[in-house]
Structures are given as structure tokens and as C-alpha cells.
C-alpha positions in Angstrom: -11.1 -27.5 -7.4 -12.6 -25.9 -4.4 -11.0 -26.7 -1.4 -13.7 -27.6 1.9 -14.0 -25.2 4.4 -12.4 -25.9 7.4 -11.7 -24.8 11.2 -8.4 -22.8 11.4 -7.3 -21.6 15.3 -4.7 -18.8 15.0 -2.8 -18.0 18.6 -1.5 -14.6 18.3 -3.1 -11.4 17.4 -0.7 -9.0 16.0 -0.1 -8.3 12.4 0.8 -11.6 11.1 -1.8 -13.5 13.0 -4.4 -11.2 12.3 -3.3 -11.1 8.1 -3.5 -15.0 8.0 -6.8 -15.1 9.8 -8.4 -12.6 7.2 -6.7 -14.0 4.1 -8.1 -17.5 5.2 -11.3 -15.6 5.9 -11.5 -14.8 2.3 -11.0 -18.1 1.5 -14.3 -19.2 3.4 -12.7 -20.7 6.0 -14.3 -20.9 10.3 -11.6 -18.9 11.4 -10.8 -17.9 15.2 -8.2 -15.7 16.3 -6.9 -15.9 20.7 -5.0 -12.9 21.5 -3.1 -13.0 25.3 -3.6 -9.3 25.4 -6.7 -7.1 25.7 -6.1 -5.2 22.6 -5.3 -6.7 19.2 -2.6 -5.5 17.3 1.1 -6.4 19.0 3.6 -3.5 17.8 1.1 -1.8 16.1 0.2 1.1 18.5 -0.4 4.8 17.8 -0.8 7.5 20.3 -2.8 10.3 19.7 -3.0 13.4 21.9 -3.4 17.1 21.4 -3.1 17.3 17.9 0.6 14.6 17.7 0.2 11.6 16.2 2.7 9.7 17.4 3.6 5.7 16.9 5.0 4.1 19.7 6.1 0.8 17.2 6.8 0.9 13.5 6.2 4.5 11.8 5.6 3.0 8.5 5.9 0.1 6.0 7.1 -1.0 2.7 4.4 -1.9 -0.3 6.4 -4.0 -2.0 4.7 -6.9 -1.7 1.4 -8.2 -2.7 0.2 -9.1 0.2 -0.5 -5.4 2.2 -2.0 -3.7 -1.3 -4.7 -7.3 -1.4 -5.6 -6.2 2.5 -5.7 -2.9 1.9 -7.6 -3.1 -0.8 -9.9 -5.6 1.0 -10.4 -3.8 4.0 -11.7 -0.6 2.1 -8.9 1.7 3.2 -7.5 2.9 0.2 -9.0 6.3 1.2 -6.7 5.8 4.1 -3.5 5.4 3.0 -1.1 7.9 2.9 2.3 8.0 1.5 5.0 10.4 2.6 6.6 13.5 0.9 9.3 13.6 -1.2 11.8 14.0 1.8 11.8 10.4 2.4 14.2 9.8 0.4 17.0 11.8 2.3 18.6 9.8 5.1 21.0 11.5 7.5 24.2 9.7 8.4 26.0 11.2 12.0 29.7 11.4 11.8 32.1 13.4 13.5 29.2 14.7 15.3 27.9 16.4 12.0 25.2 15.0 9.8 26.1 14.0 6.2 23.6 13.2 3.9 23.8 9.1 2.4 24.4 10.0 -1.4 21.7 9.1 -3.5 23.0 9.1 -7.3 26.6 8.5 -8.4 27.8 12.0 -9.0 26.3 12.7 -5.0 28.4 9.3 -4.2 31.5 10.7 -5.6 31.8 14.1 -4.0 30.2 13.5 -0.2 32.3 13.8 2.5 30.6 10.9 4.4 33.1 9.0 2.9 37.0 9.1 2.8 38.9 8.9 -0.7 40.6 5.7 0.4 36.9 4.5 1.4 35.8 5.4 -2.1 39.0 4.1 -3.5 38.5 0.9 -1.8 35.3 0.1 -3.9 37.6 -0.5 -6.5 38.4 -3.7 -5.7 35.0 -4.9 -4.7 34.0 -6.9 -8.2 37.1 -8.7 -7.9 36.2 -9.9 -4.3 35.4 -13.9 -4.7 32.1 -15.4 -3.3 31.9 -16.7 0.6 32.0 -19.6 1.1 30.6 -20.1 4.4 28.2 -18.4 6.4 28.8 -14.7 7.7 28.1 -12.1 9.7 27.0 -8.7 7.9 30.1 -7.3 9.4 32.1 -9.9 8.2 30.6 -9.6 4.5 30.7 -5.9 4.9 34.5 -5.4 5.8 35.3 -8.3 3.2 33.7 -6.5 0.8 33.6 -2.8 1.0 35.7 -2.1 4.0 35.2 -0.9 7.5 34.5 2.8 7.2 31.4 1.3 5.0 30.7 -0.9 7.7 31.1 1.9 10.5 28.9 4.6 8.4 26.8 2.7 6.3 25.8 -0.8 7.4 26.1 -0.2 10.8 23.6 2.8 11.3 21.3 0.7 9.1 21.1 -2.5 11.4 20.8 -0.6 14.7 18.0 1.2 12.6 16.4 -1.6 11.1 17.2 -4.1 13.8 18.6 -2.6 17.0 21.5 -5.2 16.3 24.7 -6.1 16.3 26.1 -6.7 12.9 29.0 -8.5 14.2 26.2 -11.4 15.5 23.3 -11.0 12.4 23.5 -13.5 9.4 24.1 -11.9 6.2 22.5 -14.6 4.7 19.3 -14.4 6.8 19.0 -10.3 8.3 19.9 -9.2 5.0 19.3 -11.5 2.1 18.5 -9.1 -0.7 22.0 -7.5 -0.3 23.8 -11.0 0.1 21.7 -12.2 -3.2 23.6 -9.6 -5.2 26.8 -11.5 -4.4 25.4 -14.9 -4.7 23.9 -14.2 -8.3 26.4 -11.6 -9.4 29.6 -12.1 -7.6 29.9 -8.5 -6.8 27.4 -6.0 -4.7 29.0 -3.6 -7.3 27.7 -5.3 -11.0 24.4 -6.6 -8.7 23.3 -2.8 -8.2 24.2 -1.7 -11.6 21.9 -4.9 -12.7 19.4 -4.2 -10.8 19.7 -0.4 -12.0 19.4 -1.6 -15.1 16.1 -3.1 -14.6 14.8 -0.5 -13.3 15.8 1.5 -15.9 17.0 4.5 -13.2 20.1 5.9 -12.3 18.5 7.0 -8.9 21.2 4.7 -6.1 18.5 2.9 -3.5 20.0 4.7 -0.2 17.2 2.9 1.6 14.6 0.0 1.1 13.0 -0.7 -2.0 9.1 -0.2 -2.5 6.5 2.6 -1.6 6.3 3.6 2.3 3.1 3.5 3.1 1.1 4.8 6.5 -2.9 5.5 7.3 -4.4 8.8 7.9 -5.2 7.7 11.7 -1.8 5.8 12.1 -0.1 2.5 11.9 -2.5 1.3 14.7 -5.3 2.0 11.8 -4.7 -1.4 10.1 -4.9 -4.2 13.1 -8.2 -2.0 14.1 -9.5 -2.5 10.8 -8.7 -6.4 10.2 -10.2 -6.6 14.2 -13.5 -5.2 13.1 -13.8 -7.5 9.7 -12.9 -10.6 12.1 -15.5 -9.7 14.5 -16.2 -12.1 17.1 -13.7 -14.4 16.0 -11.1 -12.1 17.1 -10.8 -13.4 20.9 -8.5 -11.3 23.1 -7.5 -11.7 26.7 -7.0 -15.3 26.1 -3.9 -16.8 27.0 -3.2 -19.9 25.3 -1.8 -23.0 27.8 -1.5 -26.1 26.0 -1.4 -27.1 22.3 -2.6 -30.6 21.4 -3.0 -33.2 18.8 -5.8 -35.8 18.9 -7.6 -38.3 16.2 -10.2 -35.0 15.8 -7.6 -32.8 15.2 -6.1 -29.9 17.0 -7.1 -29.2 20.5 -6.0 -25.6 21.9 -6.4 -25.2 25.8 -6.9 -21.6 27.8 -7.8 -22.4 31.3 -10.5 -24.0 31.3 -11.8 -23.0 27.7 -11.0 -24.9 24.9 -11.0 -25.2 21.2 -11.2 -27.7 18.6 -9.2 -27.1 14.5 -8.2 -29.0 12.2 -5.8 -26.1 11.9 -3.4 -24.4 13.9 -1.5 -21.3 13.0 1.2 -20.0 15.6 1.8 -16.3 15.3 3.1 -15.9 18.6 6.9 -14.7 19.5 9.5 -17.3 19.9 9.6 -17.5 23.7 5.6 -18.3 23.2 6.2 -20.8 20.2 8.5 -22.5 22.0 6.8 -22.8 25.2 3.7 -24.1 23.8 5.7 -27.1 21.5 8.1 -28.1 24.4 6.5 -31.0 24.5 5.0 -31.6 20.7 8.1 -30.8 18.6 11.2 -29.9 21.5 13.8 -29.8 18.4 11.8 -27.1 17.0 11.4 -25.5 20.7 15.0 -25.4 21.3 15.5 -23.7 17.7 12.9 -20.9 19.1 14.7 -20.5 22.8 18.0 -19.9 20.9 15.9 -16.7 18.9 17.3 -13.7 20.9 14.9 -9.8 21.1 16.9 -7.1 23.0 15.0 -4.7 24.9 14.6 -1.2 23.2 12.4 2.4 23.8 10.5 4.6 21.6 11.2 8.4 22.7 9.1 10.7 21.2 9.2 14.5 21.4 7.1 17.3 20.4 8.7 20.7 20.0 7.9 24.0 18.7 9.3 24.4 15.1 11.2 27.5 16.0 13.1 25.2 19.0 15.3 23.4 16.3 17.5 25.2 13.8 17.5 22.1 11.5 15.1 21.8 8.9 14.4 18.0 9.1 13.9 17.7 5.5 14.6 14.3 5.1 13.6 10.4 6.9 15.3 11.2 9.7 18.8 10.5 10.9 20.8 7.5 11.9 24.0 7.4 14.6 27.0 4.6 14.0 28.1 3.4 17.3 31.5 4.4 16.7 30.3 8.0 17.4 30.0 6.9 20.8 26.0 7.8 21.1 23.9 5.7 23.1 20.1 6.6 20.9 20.4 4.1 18.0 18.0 6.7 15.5 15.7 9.5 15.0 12.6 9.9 12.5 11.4 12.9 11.9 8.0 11.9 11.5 6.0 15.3 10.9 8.3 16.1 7.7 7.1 13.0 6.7 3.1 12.5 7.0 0.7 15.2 7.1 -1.0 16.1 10.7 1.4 13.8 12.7 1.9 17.6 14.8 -0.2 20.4 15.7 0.8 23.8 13.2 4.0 25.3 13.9 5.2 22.1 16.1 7.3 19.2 14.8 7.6 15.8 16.2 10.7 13.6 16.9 10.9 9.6 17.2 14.0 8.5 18.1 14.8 5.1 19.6 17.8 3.9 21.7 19.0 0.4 23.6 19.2 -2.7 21.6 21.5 -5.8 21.2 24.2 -3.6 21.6 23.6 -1.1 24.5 20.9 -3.1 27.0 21.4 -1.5 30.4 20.6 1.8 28.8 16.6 0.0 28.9 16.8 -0.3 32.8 17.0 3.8 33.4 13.9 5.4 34.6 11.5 7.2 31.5 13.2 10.4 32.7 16.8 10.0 32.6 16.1 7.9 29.1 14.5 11.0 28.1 17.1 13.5 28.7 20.0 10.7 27.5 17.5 10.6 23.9 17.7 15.4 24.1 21.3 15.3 24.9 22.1 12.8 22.3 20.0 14.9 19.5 20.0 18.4 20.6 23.6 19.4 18.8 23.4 17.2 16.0 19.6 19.5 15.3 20.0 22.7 17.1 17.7 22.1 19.9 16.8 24.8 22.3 14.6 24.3 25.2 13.1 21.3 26.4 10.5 19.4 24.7 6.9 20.5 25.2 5.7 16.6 24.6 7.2 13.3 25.3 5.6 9.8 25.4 7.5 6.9 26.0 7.0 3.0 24.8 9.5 0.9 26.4 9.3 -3.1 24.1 11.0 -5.6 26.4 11.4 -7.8 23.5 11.6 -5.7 20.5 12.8 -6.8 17.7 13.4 -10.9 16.8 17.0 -11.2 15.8 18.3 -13.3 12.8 22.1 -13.9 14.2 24.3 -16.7 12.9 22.5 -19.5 12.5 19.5 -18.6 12.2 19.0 -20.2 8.3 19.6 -23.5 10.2 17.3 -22.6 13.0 14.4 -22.4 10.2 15.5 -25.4 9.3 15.5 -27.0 12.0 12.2 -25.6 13.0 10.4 -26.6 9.8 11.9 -30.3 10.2 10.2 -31.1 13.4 7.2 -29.4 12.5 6.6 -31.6 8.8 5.9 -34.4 11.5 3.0 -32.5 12.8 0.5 -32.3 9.9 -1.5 -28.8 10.7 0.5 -27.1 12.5 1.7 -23.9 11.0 4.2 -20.9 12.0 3.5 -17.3 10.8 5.5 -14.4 12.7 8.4 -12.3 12.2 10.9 -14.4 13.3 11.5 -15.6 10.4 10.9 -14.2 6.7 11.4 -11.0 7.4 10.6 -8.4 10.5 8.9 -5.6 8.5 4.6 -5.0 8.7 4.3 -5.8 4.7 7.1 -9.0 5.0 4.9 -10.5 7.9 1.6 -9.6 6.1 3.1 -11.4 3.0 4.2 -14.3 4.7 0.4 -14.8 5.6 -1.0 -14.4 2.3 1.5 -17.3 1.2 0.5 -18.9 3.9 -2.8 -18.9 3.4 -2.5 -19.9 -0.1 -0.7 -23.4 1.0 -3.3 -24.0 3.2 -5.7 -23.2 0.7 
């Protein structure tokens, strides 16, 4: 049965407001999208200038979902996408100031030295390690589990990577779900992998995220520009939304002195903004949102001549535990990676630094960040000179962060919201942080809306 049409208002324009505004375009829906800022897009943002192209927010995203190869697909930029070399699959791990490859098939696992024999030794026990039975932190699952030099060199670099987080404070059951479902189905990270191997009928060890990384010839920025133009006019920017409101019509949404009938309402907005604008409609669900923390973090990137760094950046880039005692959290080398992100003979370097776990390091001016983010990298690559290029993206609230609690939060959320029929929350606060989850989480979206 074909569903009416109807009048959908989404508040928020970056990637997930943007996704559920085209999917429910498809779908024949009047849809309107009201954007605070001038320019569409959120994190999305790609510099270009002579001959780098650099991203100031995420470098890339996973296609392992159905939801960014339907938009893709949709938006006629399959011409567009690019996918990274080989490399990719190399991931550098610091420790003792050296970098260590992660070990990417069994036989690598058994001889690298990123890893002590008692470490190794340790993984032993690990299918004979009973369930949880509350929640836990990922460092709490992880030292449970594996131990802490796993923790210190393996779990750790990937949260302040993935997250800029503290996994002493991040849910297993929420930040990480895919590795806590191996434990919950299994009862052993150990016989979960070798399941999953299985199935995938490889003995290649997933050292990194699962799916295809995908990118666009012009840049991350490439995709919000393109779901922009097929919006159109509906796509209204500079329009900060004050009041949200129910009324026997419907939905009324209030900027100034503008305002807009729906019968639908989709909130992509941050946290702070969700909550702000239900305070008064649902304040269980806006107390849920308050208690959502995003730590400040910068983007440092660096152009250099090739012959200024005796590495050879063949691989994703590399990651620093905090034990090492390095204040940047990560660097991508993202010219190893894509094809005409730098100008011949010049490579370019993304590294990113502050985060739940290092704040005041956010409050220095862009110069002294700068030469903290050289200092930090310059021994572990073999970095002469000074960089010829370097843009920097400060995000005063980065990354959403899905702490203890945070399942319960959801919960929470959803609860007050069920008493507001059409009102609906898309945004990567919840269901994942990553372009394709939040693109996903729209599709379905749109699909229950229908």
C-alpha cells in the first residue's frame, strides 16, 4: 500500500539530516531541511588549495552499509568515488617511540614485537574468560579479557583514533558493540573472530574496521554538496531553529519570526541542540541529551616535500597510546592513500590531537598546536624542516561520546519521545558516529516513517 505524501521538517543539515531528507525525498515526501549554519554539511569540510586536498573532518568512510552505496548510487556519483590503495590496510602502532606495524594474519601476530610473549601468552586464557555480567567500560572488558598491554597498544590507540576518548569512561556495550557482540554470542573474542573468519572464508585478521573505505574525487565535502543541490530550495541554511511545537495541525517549528508547519519532525541536531529545543516537550529525554559529553579536538594538517620525511608512509597512518606520553592522539597519511590529495613530489599529513583525555591542549594558539602536532611526529617519521603547508580546523565539540550509560540514555530518550507521535531523532549520537552509520540510520529511518 502506498503510503500519502506528507510534510517532513528536518532541523539539522549535516550528513544525517541531509540523508533522511533525500531518502524521504525518494519516497515522495514535501521535505524541508533548516540548517543554523550558512553552509550545509556539519563535519563534512574539505579544503582545497594549491594542489592539497586536505579534510578538515572525517578523511573517509566505511561502505558497509546499505545506506551510502543507495545515495551514492542515487546521487550519480559513482564516477566519483574513489577507494584507497592497497596500503590501507597497514596501521602503525607507536611504542617505545618506534612504530610497529598491527599484525595482520596469525603468523604476523605471532612474531611482532608490538607485543610481549607474556602479552601473547596471555591470550591463552581468553576463551575461558566467563561473560560480564554488568555493564563495562572498554577498558574494563579489555584488561578482563586480553590484558593491559592489549589495552595500552591496541584498544587504546584505537578509541583516541576513532573517538578521541577515554576508554576507561566509553561503554563497551554501546562505543563498541561489534567487538562486545563477539563475547555475548560466542563467549570468547577469541572463537568470535575465528567464527567470523570462518564466514568470511579468509585467514586475513581485521586489524581495522570491516567494509570498503570509501572517499570522492573532490573530497569528503563532495557528498553533502551533492545531496544540497538534489534538495534544492528545500535545503534552508542560516536558519536557527527556536522553539519546537505540537498543536491539533501537527508540528509547528519556530525561527524568529519564520515559521513552519509538519506533520513530521526529524531532529538531526547535536545533543546540546536536541536537548535545548525539547526542554520543555519531553525534559526526561533532554536531561538524557545534557548528560551526552563531545571534547574539544583539532585537525593539523601538513604539507611537506616528500624528500623532508625519511619514512615511507606506506600504510593508513599511525596511531599513539597515551602511555607513550604524546599529547597528538593520530596521524593519517592521507596522500599514500587517495590519489591527488598533494601536489607531485609533496606528501600530506593529518594528524589530530586533544580529546576527552588531553582538553587544555585545545586552548593553545594554532601555532604552538602546530609545532606540539611536528614535535610529536617528526622522530617517529624522520621529519626534516618545517612544513611548507598547514591548515588548521579546531571542532569545539567533536566527537559525541557513548560513556557508561549511554545504552540507558537511548532508552531513556526513546521513552519520552514514544509520547510525542512525530517526532523523530537522527544524529550520531546514537547508532553509531561514522558518515555511512549516520547515513544508514536515515535510510532506516526513513523506511519507518515510510
Amino acid at each position: 500500500m502506498v503510503q500519502p505524501a506528507q510534510r517532513i521538517l528536518v532541523i539539522g543539515g549535516g550528513i544525517s539530516g541531509l540523508s533522511a531528507a533525500w531518502f524521504m525525498q525518494q519516497q515522495g515526501h514535501d521535505v524541508h531541511v533548516l540548517e543554523a549554519s550558512e553552509v550545509a554539511g556539519g563535519n563534512l569540510r574539505t579544503l582545497r588549495e594549491d594542489g592539497y586536498l586536505v579534510e578538515a573532518g572525517p578523511n573517509s568512510t566505511l561502505d558497509s552499509s546499505p545506506g551510502l552505496g543507495q545515495l551514492i548510487e542515487g546521487l550519480g556519483l559513482q564516477s566519483e568515488r574513489v577507494t584507497p590503495s592497497a596500503l590501507a590496510r597497514r596501521r602503525f602502532v607507536v611504542r617505545h617511540g618506534q612504530l610497529q606495524a598491527l599484525p595482520g594474519s596469525p603468523a604476523a601476530f605471532l612474531s611482532t614485537s608490538l607485543f610481549s610473549l607474556p602479552a601473547k601468552l596471555r591470550l591463552c586464557a581468553e576463551p575461558f574468560i566467563g561473560r560480564a555480567t554488568t555493564e563495562e567500560s572498554i577498558a574494563s572488558f579489555v584488561r578482563r579479557r586480553l590484558g593491559r598491554e592489549f589495552l595500552d597498544y591496541a584498544i587504546n590507540p584505537f578509541v583516541s583514533g576513532v573517538y578521541a576518548g577515554d576508554p576507561e569512561r566509553l561503554s563497551v556495550q554501546a562505543a563498541t558493540a561489534k567487538v562486545y557482540a563477539l563475547e555475548a554470542r560466542h563467549g570468547s573474542l577469541i572463537k568470535g573472530g575465528i567464527a567470523l573468519m570462518k564466514a568470511r572464508k579468509s585467514r586475513q585478521l581485521e586489524t581495522g574496521p570491516s567494509g570498503t573505505m570509501v572517499s570522492f574525487r573532490h573530497g569528503m565535502q563532495q557528498l553533502p554538496e551533492a545531496l544540497a543541490a538534489a534538495l534544492g530550495n528545500r535545503l534552508h541554511c542560516g536558519v536557527q531553529v527556536d522553539l519546537l511545537r505540537r498543536d491539533e495541525q501537527g508540528w509547528q517549528v519556530c525561527a524568529g519570526e519564520r515559521h513552519w508547519q509538519a506533520q513530521q519532525v526529524i531532529l538531526a541536531t547535536p545533543a546540546p541542540v536536541s536537548a535545548r529545543l525539547l526542554a520543555t516537550l519531553a525534559p526526561a529525554a533532554s536531561e538524557a541529551l545534557a548528560q551526552m559529553v563531545y571534547p574539544q579536538a583539532v585537525s593539523v594538517s601538513m604539507g611537506f616535500a616528500a624528500s623532508q620525511i625519511a619514512h615511507p608512509l606506506d600504510g593508513f597512518g599511525m596511531l599513539m597510546p597515551r602511555c607513550e606520553g604524546i599529547d597528538t592522539l593520530g596521524t593519517l597519511f592521507p596522500s599514500s592513500l587517495f590519489e591527488q590529495r598533494a601536489p607531485a613530489g609533496k606528501v600530506l599529513l593529518t594528524s589530530f590531537i586533544g580529546g576527552r583525555l588531553n582538553p587544555a591542549v585545545a586552548q593553545r594558539r594554532d601555532d604552538e598546536i602546530a609545532a606540539q602536532v611536528l614535535a610529536d611526529i617528526r622522530p617517529l617519521l624522520g621529519i626534516s624542516g618545517e612544513a611548507e603547508k598547514c591548515w588548521i580546523t579546531r571542532w569545539p565539540a567533536a566527537i559525541p561520546q557513548y560513556e557508561l550509560g549511554h545504552l540507558q540514555r537511548l532508552q531513556q530518550i526513546d521513552t519520552a519521545l514514544a509520547a510525542l507521535p512525530g517526532l523523530h531523532c537522527c544524529s550520531n549520537w546514537r547508532d553509531g558516529i561514522a558518515v555511512a552509520d549516520c547515513i544508514e540510520q536515515a535510510r532506516l529511518l526513513a523506511g519507518r516513517i515510510g
